[in-house]
C-alpha positions in Angstrom: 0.0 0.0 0.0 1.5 3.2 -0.8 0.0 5.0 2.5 0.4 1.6 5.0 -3.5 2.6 5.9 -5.9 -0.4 5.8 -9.0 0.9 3.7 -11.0 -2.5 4.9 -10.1 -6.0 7.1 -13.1 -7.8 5.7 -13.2 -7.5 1.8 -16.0 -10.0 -0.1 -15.2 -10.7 -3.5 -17.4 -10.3 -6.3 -15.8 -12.3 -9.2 -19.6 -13.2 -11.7 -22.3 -12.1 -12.6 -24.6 -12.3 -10.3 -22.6 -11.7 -7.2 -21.5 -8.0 -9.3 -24.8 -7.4 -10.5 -26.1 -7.9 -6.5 -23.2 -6.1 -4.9 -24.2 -4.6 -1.8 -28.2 -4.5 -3.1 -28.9 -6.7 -0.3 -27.3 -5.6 2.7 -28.9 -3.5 5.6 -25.9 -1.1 6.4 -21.8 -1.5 5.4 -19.8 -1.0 8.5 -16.3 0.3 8.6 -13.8 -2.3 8.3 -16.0 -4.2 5.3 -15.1 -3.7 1.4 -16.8 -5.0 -1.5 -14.3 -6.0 -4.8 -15.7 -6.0 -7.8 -13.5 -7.6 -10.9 -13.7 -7.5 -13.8 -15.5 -3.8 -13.1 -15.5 -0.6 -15.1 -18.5 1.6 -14.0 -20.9 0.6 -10.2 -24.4 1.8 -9.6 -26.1 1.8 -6.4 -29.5 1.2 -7.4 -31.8 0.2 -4.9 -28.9 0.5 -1.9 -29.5 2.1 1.5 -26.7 3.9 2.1 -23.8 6.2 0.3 -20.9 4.5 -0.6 -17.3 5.6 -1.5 -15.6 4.1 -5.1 -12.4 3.2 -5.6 -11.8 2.5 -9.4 -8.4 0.2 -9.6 -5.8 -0.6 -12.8 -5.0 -4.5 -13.0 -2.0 -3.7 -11.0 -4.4 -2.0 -7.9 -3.3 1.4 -8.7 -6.1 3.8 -8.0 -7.5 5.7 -11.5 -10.5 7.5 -9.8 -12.1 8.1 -6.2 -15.7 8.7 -6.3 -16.7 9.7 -2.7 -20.0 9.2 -0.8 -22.0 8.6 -3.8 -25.6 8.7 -2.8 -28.2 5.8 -3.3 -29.8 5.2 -7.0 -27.2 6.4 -8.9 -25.0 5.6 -11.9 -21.0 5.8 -11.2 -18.6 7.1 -13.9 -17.4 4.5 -16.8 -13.4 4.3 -15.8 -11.0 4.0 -18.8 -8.5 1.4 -17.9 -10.3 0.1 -14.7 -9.9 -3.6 -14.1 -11.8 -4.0 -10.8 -13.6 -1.6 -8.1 -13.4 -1.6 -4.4 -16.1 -0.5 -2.5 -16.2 1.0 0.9 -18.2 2.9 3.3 -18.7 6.1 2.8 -16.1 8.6 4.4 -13.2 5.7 4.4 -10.9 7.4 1.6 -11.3 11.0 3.1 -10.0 9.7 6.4 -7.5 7.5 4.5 -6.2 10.3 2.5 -6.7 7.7 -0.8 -6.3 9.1 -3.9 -5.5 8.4 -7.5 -2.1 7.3 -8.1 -2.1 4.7 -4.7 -1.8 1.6 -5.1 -3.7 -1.0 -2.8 -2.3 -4.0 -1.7 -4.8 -6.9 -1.2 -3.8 -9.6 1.7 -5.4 -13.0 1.8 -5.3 -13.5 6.2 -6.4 -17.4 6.4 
């Protein structure tokens, strides 16, 4: 990580179809400390969600292209040129991380 800040200690992985297309659709709130990858990912909506949530658009090699922060329920998230995956995060993570585009994130696999 270029900052040594953990964004989130619980990431899911969203790696078809329908687990993308779902996304975070079906949960009651997202609690700092939890992430959501999406890959492949270009472009997120939040559609039907609950809550704001703060987009991280990510280069095959997890360098950050785009921060989208807090964006609100029902809407559509930009199209990213060159975006291989997306992390998402609560709301309010990456300004209290400080991330911005040109990090790069370093995923850890824990078990």
């Amino acid at each position: 990580m270029t900052r040594s800040t953990l964004l989130a200690g619980r990431i899911k992985i969203a790696d078809d179809v329908t687990t993308r297309l779902v996304g975070l659709i079906t949960t009651p709130s997202f609690q700092v400390g939890q992430g959501l990858l999406l890959e492949p990912c270009t472009a997120v909506h939040t559609w039907f969600m609950r809550y704001p949530i703060d987009v991280i658009y990510l280069s095959a090699s997890n360098r950050v292209l785009r921060v989208v922060q807090a964006l609100p329920p029902f809407c559509w998230g930009p199209l990213v040129s060159g975006a291989s995956k997306v992390l998402e995060v609560p709301a309010g993570v990456c300004r209290a991380t400080g991330t911005q585009v040109g990090d790069v994130l370093e995923f850890v696999d824990e078990e």
